[in-house]
C-alpha positions in Angstrom: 6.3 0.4 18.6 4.2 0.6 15.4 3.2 3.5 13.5 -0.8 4.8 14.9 -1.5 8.5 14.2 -4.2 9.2 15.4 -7.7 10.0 13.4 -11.1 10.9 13.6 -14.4 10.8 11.2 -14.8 8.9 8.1 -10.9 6.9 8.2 -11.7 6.3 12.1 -13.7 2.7 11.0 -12.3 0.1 12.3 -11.4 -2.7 10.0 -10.5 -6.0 10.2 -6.6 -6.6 10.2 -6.4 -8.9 7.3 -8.5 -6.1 4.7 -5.6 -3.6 5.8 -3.1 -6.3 5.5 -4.5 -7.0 1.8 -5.1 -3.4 0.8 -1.4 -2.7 2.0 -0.3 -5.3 0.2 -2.3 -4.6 -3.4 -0.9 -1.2 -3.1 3.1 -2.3 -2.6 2.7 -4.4 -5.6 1.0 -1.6 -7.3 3.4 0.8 -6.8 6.0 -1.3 -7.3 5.0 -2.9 -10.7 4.3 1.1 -11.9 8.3 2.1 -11.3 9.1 0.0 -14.6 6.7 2.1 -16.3 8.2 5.4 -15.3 11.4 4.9 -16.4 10.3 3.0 -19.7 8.4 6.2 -20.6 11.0 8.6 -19.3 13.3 6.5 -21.4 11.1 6.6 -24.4 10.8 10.9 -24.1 7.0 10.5 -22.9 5.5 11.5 -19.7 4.6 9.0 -17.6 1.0 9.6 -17.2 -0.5 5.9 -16.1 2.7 4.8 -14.7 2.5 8.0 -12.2 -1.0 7.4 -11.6 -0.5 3.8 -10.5 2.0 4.6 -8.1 -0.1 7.6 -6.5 -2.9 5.0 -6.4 -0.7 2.6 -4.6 0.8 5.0 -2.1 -2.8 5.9 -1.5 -3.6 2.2 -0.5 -0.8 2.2 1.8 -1.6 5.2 3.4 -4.8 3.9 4.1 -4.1 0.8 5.3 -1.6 2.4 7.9 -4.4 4.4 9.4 -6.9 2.5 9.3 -5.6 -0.3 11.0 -6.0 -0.8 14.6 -2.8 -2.0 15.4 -0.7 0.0 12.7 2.1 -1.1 11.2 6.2 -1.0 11.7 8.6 -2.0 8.9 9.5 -5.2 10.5 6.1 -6.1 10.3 5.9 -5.9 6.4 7.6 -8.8 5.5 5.1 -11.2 8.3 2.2 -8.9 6.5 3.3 -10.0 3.2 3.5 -13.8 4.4 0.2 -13.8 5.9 -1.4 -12.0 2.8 0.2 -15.0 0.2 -0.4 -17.4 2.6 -4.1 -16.7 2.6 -4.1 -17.1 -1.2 -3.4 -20.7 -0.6 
């Protein structure tokens, strides 16, 4: 079965399935586009600052979009999600 913790207060709004299926998507890319970043700056001798920041902002979408969707989300369902999401775009 899928992923549902259960919640209460503010997160407990129910949402439509394809905003958590967008904000779960916008926060894969994010965090994936911000790993280049980290090891470009690590590379260079500088903290990653922005880089780190995009990915915590990106895990934080995900998060979100795990709880706050109503039927929750397994990892087989990610690649369907992704499909759906692009396949809106067009």
């Amino acid at each position: 079965g899928a992923f549902k913790p259960k919640i209460e207060g503010y997160f407990a709004v129910s949402r439509v399935p394809w905003e958590t299926d967008l904000i779960l998507v916008l926060g894969m890319v994010i965090s994936v586009l911000a790993v280049p970043g980290i090891f470009s700056s690590i590379v260079d001798g500088n903290p990653p600052r922005a880089a780190t920041i995009a990915v915590v902002i990106g895990g934080g979408m995900i998060i979100y979009a795990v709880y706050t969707n109503p039927n929750g989300y397994a990892l087989n369902d990610i690649p369907n999600v992704i499909a759906r999401v692009v396949g809106g775009l067009f």
